[in-house]
N, C-alpha and C positions, 0 to 999 in steps of 0.2 A: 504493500500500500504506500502511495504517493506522501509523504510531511505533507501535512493540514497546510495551508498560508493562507494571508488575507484575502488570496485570489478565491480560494473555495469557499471559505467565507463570507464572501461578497454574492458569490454563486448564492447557500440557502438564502439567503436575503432576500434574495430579488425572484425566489419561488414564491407560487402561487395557489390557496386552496379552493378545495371543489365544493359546493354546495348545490343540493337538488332545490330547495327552494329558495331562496335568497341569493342574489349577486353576488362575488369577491367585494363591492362595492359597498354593499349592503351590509354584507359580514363588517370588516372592515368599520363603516360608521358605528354599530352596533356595540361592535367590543372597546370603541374606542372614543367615546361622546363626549367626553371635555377637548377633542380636536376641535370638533367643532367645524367651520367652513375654512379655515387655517388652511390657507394652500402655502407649505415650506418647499417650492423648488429649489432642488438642489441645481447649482452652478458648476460647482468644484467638488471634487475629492483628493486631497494630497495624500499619498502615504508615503511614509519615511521610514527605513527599515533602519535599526538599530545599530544592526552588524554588520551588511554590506550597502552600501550607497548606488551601487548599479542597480538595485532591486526598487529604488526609489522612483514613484512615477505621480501625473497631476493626472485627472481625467476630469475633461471641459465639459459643462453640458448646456448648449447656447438654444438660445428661446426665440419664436418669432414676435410680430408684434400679436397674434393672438394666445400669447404662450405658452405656443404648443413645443414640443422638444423639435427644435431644425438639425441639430448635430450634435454629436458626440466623438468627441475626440482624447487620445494617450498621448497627443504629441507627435506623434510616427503616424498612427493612421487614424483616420472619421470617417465616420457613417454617417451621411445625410439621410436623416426621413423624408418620405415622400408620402402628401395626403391627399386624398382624392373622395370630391362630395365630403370633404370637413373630419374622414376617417383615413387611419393609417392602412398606405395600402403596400407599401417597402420601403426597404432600406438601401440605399447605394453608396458602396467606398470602393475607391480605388478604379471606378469605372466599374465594379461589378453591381448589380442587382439581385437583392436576397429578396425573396418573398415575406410573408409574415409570418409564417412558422418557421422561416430560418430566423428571422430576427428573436422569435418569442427564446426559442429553443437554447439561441447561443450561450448566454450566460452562463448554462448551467449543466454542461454538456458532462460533469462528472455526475451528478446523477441524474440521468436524463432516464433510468432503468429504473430508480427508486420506489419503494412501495411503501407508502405509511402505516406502518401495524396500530400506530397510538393516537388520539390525539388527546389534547389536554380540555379544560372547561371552558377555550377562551375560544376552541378550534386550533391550536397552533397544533401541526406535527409535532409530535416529542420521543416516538421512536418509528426510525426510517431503516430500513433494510434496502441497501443498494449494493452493483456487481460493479466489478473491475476486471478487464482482461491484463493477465500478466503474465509474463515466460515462467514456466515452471523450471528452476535452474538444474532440477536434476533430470530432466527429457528433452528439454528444451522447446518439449512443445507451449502452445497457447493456450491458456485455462482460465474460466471466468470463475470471479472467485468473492464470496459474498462476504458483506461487510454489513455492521453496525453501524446506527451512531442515535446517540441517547442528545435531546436539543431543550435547552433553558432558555426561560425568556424574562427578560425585563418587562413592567406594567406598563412599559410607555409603546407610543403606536411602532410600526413599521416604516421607518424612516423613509423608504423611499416608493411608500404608495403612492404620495403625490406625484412625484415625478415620472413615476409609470403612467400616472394617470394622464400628465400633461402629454405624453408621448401617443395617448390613444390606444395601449395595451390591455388598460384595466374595460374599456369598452369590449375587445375582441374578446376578454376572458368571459366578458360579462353575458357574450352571447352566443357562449362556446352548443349550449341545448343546442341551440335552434341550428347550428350549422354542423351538427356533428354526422349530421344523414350526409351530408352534398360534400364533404375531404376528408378523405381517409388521415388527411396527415393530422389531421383535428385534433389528432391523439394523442400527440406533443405536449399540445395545449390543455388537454384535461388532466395527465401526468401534472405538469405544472401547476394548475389550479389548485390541485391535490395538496403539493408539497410549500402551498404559499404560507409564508407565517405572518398575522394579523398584529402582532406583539414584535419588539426590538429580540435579535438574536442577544444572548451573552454568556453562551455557551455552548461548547457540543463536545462529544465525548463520544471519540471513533474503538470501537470494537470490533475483534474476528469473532468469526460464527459462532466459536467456543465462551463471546462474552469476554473476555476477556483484551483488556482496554491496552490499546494499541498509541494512542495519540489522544492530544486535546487542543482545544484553542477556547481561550477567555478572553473576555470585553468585559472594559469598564468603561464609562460611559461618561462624562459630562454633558447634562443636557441644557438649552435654555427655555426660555418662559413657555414655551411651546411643545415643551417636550418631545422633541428632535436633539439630535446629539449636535455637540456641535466641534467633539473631540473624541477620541478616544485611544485608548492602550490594548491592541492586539498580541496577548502571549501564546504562541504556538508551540506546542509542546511535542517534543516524537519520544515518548518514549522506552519503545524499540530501541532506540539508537541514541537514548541520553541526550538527545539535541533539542534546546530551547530557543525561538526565535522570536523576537519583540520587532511590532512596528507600531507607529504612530499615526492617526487617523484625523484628520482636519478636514471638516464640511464646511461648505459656504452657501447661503441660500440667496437668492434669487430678492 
């Protein structure tokens, strides 16, 4: 198994859960009522790794004048949204065009196989069983090979529902029923729904099939009046392999 980093981190975050009656939207207001109409778009994300400084990166997230997400950018490469009839209908970088279940999908492509066995009383996932293909060193062959992970939440919302939502994603999730007959790939999309957490992550805790705890990664949070972080301390822990990794997490909103 892969060290946790803030990259996989960032990944559960930005999942998505399923509900038969109610919206992600709906959910989301429900568990979360002193947000209130508080739209916190995110701008910025800096992280700053501790140990190595090549690992440090800014990710841009610019708005139009009706602000909707226009780009997202690392520095190196952006992805322009593209909206059609006032809904997101791709994403293009580099001269390429993703559809919208490449775009929904990307984020979170380590568990994009993920199956939620738990949830909690708020809806959050809180135990997810997802696969990984790795070389088995002693055949050399390919073996998918299952994993835990046990997920904590903070009482504050999900930081970056808004910003999904300014993007037109929280819509697509929103109407995943009604289009699950007419794309196969729809499927992506309800996975995600599935694994969305309504509540701030600030912990998870990676186990093999035996239970038995492999890694971790913890958040601490500074939030402000809005209860949105607006800093935070990323400890990534392997320990498999005694290695501890700290980064540094600074939001900027809009």
């Amino acid at each position: 198994m892969k060290t946790p980093t803030y990259a996989l981190l960032l990944s559960l975050s930005l999942l998505v859960i399923f509900s038969c009656d109610d919206t992600a939207t709906d959910e989301f207001n429900n568990i979360n009522p002193d947000v209130g109409d508080t739209s916190n778009l995110i701008t910025k994300i800096e992280t700053e790794s501790v140990q190595d400084a090549s690992e440090n990166k800014i990710i841009i997230i610019s708005y139009d004048a009706n602000d909707r997400v226009s780009s997202v950018s690392d520095g190196i490469s952006a992805g322009v949204l593209v909206y059609s009839d006032g809904n997101l209908s791709n994403v293009a970088e580099g001269g390429e065009v993703f559809n919208i279940s490449e775009l929904i999908n990307a984020p979170y492509d380590a568990f994009e196989t993920g199956i939620v066995e738990e949830y909690d009383n708020n809806g959050n996932p809180v135990k997810i069983t997802f696969y990984e293909e790795e070389v088995n060193e002693s055949n050399g062959f390919i073996e998918v090979v299952e994993y835990k992970a046990d997920v904590f939440y903070d009482n504050m919302p999900n930081p970056y529902f808004y910003t999904l939502e300014a993007a037109g994603v929280m819509d697509i999730l929103d109407d995943v029923d009604i289009n699950f007959s007419l794309n196969p790939q729809i499927t992506d999309i309800v996975r995600a729904r599935m694994l969305f957490p309504l509540n701030n992550i600030k912990r998870i805790v990676f186990k093999d099939n035996n239970s038995v705890v492999l890694a971790e990664v913890a958040l601490d949070y500074i939030y402000n009046n809005s209860n949105h972080p607006i800093s935070a301390t990323v400890t990534a822990t392997d320990i498999s392999n005694n290695e501890t990794s700290v980064y540094m997490l600074n939001y900027t909103y809009k």
